[in-house]
Each structure stands twice: as C-alpha cells, then as structure tokens.
DSSP file (Angstrom, degrees, kcal/mol; ACC not computed):
  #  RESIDUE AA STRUCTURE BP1 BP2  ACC     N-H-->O    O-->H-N    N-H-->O    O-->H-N    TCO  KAPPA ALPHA  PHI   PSI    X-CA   Y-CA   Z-CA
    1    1 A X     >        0   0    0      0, 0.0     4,-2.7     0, 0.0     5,-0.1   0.000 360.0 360.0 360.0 -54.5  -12.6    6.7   -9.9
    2    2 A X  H  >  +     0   0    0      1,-0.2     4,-2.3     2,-0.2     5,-0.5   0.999 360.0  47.8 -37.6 -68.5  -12.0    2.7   -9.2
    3    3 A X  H  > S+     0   0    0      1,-0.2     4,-1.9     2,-0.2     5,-0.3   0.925 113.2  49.4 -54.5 -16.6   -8.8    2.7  -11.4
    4    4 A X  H  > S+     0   0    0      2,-0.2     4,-2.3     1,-0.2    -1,-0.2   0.966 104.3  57.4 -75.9 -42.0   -7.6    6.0   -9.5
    5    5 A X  H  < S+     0   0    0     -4,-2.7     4,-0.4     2,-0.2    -1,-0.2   0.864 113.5  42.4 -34.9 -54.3   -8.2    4.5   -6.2
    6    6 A X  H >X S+     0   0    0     -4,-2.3     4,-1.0     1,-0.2     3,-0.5   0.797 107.7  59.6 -55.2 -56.0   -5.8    1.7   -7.3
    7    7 A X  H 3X>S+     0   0    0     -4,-1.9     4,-1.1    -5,-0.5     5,-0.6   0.906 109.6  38.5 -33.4 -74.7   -3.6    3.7   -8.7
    8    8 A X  H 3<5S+     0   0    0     -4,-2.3    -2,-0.2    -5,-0.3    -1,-0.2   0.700 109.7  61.2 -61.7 -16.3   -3.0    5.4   -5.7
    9    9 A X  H <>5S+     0   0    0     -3,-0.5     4,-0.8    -4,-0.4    -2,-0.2   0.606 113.6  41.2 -89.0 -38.2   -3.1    2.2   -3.4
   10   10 A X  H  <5S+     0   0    0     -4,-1.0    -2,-0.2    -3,-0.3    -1,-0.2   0.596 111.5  46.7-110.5  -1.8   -0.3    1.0   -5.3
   11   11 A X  T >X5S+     0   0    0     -4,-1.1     4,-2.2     3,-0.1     3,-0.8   0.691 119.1  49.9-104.5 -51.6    1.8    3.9   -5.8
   12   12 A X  H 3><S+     0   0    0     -5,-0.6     4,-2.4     1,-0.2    -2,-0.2   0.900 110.0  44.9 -44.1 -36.9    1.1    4.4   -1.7
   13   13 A X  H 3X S+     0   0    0     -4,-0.8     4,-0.7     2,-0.2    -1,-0.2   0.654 114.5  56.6 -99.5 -14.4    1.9    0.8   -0.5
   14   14 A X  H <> S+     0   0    0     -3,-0.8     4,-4.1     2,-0.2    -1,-0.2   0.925 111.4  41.7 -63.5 -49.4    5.3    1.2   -3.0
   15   15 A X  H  X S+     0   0    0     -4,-2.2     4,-1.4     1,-0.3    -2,-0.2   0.865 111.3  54.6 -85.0 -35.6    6.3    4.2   -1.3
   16   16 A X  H  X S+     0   0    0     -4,-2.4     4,-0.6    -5,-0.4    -1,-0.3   0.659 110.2  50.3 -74.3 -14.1    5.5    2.7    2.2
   17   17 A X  H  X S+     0   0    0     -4,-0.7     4,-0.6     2,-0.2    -2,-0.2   0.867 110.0  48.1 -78.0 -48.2    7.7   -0.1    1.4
   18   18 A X  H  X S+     0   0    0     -4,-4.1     4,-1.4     1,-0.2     3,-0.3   0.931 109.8  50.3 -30.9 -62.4   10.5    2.0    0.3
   19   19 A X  H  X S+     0   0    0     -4,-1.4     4,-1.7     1,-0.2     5,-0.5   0.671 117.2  41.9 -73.8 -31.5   10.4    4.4    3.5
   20   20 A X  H  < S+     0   0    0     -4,-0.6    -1,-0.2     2,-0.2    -2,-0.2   0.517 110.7  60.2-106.6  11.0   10.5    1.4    5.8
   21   21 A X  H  X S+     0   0    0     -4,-0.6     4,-1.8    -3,-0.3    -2,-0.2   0.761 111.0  36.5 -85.1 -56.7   12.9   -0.1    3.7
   22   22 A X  H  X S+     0   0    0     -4,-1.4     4,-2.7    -5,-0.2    -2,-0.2   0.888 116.3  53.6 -81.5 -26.1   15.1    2.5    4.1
   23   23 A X  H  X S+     0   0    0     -4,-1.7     4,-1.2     1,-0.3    -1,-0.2   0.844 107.3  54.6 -69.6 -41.4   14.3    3.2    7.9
   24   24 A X  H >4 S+     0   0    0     -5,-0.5     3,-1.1     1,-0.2    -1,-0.3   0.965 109.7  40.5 -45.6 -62.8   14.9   -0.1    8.6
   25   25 A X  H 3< S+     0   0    0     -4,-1.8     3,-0.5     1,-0.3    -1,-0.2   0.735 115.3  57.2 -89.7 -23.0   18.4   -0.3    7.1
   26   26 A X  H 3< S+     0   0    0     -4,-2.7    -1,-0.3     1,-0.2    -2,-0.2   0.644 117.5  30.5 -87.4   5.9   19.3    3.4    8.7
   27   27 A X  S << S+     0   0    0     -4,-1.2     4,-0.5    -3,-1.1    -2,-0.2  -0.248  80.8 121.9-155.7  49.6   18.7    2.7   11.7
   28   28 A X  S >>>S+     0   0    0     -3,-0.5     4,-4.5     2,-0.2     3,-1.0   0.968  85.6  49.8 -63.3 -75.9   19.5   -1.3   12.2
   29   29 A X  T 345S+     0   0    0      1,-0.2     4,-0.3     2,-0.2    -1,-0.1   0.754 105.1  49.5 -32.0 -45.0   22.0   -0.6   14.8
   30   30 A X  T 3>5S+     0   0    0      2,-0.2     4,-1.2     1,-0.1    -1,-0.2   0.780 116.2  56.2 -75.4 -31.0   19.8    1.7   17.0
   31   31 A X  H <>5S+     0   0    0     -3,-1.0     4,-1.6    -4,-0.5     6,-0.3   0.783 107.7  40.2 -67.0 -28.5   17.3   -1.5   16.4
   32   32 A X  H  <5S+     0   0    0     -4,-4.5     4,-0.5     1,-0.2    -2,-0.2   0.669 114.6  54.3 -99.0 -21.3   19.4   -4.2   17.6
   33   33 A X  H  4<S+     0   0    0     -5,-0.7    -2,-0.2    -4,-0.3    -1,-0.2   0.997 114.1  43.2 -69.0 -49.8   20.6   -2.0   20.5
   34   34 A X  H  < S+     0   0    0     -4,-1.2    -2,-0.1     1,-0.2    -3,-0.1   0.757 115.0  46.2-131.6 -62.8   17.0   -1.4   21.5
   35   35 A X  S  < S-     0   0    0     -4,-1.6    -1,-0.2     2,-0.2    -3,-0.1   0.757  97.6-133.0 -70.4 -23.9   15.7   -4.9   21.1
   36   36 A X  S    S+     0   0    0     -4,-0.5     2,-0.4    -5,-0.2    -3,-0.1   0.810  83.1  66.4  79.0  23.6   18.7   -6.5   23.0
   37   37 A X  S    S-     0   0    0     -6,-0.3    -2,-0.2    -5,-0.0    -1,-0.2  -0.979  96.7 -79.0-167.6 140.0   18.9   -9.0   20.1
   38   38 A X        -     0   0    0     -2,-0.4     2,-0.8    -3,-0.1    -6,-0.0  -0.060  31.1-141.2 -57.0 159.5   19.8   -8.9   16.4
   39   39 A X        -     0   0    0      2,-0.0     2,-0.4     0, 0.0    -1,-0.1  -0.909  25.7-167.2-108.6  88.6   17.4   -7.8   13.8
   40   40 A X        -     0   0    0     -2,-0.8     2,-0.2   -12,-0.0    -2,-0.0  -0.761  14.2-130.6 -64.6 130.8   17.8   -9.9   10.8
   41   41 A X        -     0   0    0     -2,-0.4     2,-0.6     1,-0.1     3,-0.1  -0.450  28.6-110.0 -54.4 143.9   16.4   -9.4    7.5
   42   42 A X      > -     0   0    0     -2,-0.2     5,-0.6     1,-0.1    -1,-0.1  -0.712  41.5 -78.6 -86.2 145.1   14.7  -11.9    5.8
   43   43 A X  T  >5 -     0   0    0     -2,-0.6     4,-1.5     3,-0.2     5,-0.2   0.286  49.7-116.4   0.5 155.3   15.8  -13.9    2.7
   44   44 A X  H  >5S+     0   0    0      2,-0.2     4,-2.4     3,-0.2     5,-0.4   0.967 116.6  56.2 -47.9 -85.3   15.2  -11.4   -0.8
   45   45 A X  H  >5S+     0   0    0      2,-0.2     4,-1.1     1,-0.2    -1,-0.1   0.543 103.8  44.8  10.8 -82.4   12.9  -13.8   -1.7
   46   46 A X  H  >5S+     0   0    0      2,-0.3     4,-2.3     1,-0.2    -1,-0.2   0.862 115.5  47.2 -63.5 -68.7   10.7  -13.8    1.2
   47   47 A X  H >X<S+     0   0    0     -4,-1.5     4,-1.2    -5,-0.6     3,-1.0   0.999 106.2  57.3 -65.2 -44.8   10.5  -10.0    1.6
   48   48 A X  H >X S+     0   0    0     -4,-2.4     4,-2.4     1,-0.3     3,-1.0   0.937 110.1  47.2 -57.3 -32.6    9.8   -9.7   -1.9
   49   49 A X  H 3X S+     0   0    0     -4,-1.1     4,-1.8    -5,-0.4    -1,-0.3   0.813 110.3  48.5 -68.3 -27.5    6.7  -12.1   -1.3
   50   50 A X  H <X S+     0   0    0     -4,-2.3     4,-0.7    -3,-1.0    -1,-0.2   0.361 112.8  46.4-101.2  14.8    5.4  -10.4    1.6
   51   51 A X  H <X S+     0   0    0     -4,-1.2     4,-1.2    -3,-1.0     5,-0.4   0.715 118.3  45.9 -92.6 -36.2    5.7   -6.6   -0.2
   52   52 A X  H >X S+     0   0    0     -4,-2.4     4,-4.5    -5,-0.4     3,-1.2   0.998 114.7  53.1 -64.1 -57.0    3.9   -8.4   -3.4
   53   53 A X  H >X S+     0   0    0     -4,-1.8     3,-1.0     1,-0.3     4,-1.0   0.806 117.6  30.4 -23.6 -96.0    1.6   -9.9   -0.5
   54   54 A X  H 3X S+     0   0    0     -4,-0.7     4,-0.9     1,-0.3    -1,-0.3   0.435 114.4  56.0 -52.8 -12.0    0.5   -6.5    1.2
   55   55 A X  H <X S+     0   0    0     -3,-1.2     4,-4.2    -4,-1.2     5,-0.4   0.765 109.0  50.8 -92.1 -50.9    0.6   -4.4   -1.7
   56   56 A X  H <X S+     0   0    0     -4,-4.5     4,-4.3    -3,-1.0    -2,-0.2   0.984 117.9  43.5 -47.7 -57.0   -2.1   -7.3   -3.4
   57   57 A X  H  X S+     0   0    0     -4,-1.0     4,-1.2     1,-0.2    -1,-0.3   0.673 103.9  58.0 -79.4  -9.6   -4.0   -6.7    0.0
   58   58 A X  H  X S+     0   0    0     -4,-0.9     4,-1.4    -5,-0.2     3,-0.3   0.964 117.0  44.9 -41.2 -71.6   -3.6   -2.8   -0.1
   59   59 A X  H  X S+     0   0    0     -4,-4.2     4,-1.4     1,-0.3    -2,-0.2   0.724 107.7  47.9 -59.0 -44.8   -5.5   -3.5   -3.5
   60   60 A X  H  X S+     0   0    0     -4,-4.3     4,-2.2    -5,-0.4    -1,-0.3   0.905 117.8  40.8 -65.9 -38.0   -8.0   -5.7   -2.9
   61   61 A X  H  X S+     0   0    0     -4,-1.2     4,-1.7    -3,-0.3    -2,-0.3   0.876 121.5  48.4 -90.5 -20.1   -9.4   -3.6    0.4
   62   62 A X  H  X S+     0   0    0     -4,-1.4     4,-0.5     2,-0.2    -1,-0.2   0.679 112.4  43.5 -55.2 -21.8   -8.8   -0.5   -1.7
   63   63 A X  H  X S+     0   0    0     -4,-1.4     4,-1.6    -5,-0.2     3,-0.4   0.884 116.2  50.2 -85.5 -42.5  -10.5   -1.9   -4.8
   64   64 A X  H >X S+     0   0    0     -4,-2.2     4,-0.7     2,-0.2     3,-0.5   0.998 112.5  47.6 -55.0 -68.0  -13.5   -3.3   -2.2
   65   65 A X  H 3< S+     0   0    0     -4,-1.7    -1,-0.2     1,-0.3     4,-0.2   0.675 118.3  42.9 -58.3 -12.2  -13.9    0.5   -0.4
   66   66 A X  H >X S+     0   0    0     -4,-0.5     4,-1.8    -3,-0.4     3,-1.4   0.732  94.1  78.9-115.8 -28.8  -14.0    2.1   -3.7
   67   67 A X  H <X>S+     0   0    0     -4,-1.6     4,-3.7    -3,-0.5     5,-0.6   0.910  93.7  47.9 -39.4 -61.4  -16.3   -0.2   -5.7
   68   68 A X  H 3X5S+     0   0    0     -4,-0.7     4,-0.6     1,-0.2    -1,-0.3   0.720 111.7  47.2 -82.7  -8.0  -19.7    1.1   -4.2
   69   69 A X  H <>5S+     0   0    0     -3,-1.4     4,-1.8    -4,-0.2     5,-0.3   0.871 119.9  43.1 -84.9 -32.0  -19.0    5.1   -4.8
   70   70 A X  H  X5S+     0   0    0     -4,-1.8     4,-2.9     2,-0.2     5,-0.2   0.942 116.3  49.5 -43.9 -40.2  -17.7    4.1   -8.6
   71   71 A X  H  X5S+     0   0    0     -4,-3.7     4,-0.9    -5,-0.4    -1,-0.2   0.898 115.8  39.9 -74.1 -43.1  -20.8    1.8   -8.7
   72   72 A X  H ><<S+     0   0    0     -4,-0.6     3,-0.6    -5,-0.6    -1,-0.2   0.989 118.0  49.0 -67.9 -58.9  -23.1    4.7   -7.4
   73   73 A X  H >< S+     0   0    0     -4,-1.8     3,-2.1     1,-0.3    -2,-0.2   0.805 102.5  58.1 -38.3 -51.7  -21.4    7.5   -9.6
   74   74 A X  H 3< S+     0   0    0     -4,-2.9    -1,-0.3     1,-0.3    -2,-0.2   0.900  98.5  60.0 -60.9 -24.4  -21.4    5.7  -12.9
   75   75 A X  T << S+     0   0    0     -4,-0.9    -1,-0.3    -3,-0.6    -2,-0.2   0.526  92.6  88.9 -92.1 -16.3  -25.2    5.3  -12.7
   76   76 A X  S <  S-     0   0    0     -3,-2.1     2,-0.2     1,-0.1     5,-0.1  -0.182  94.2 -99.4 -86.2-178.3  -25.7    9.7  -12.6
   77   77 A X        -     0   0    0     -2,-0.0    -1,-0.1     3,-0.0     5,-0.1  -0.480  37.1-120.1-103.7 146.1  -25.9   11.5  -15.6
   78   78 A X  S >> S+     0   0    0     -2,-0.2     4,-2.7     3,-0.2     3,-1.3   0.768 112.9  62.3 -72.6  -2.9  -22.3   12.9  -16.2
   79   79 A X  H 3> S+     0   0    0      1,-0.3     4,-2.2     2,-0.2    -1,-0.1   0.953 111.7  39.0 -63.2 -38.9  -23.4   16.4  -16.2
   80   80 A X  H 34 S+     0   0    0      1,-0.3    -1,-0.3     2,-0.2    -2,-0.1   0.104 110.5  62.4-106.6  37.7  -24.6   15.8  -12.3
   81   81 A X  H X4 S+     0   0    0     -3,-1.3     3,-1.6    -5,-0.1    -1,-0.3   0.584 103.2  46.7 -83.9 -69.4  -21.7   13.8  -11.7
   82   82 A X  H 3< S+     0   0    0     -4,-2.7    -2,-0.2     1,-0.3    -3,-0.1   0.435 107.2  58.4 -63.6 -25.6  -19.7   16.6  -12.4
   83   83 A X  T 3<        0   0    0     -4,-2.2    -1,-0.3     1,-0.2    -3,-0.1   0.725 360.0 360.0 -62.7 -36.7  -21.6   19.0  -10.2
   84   84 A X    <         0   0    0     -3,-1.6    -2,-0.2     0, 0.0    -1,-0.2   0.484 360.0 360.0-102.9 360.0  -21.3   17.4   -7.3
C-alpha cells in the first residue's frame, strides 16, 4: 500500500510538471501580455532543482499520510485485510 502511494505520488507530481510545463510554454505570450512584464524561465538547472525539490516533498507528505493505514493494515490477518 505504502509503495503504491509513492508510486502514484511520483508518477502524479511527473505528470503535473509536464502539464505546466507545457502550459507554461503554450501560452507564454498570453502570460506576458497579462502580467504587463516578461515571464522568464529560469536557468535548466534551477528548474530541474525545484521539480526534484517538490516531487521529494510530494513524497515525503505522501509517504507520511500513507504510513499509519499501511502500519494499521499490515498488523490484520490477510484474510480480513482482504475483506475489508
């Protein structure tokens, strides 16, 4: 259950980087119109450190919220794990 949590946390926070990745970059122009000021990107670098960033903290508060139903479940029987 943990590692599926994770699993999913990191496949999620991939896919939300992607999608704003790409929103970002289709619709720059409609941003800098909007803002009255350019929108720069930042360095490659630098975004790559702050997707690694948030994706780590996607994991850690996903790994935290999932701990205590894993914790609770491993402790059943599996049969009445399985029931409920």
């Amino acid at each position: 259950m943990l590692s599926e949590a994770l699993i999913l946390a990191l496949i999620g926070g991939l896919a939300g980087a992607l999608v704003a990745a790409i929103c970002v970059g289709l619709f720059h122009a409609l941003l800098v119109s909007a803002l009255g000021f350019p929108f720069l990107f930042p360095a490659f670098g630098r975004l790559a450190g702050e997707i690694v960033l948030g994706l780590a903290l996607a994991l850690v508060v996903v790994g935290a919220a999932a701990t205590l139903p894993a914790l609770r479940v491993s402790r059943q029987e599996p049969a009445d794990a399985m029931r409920e």
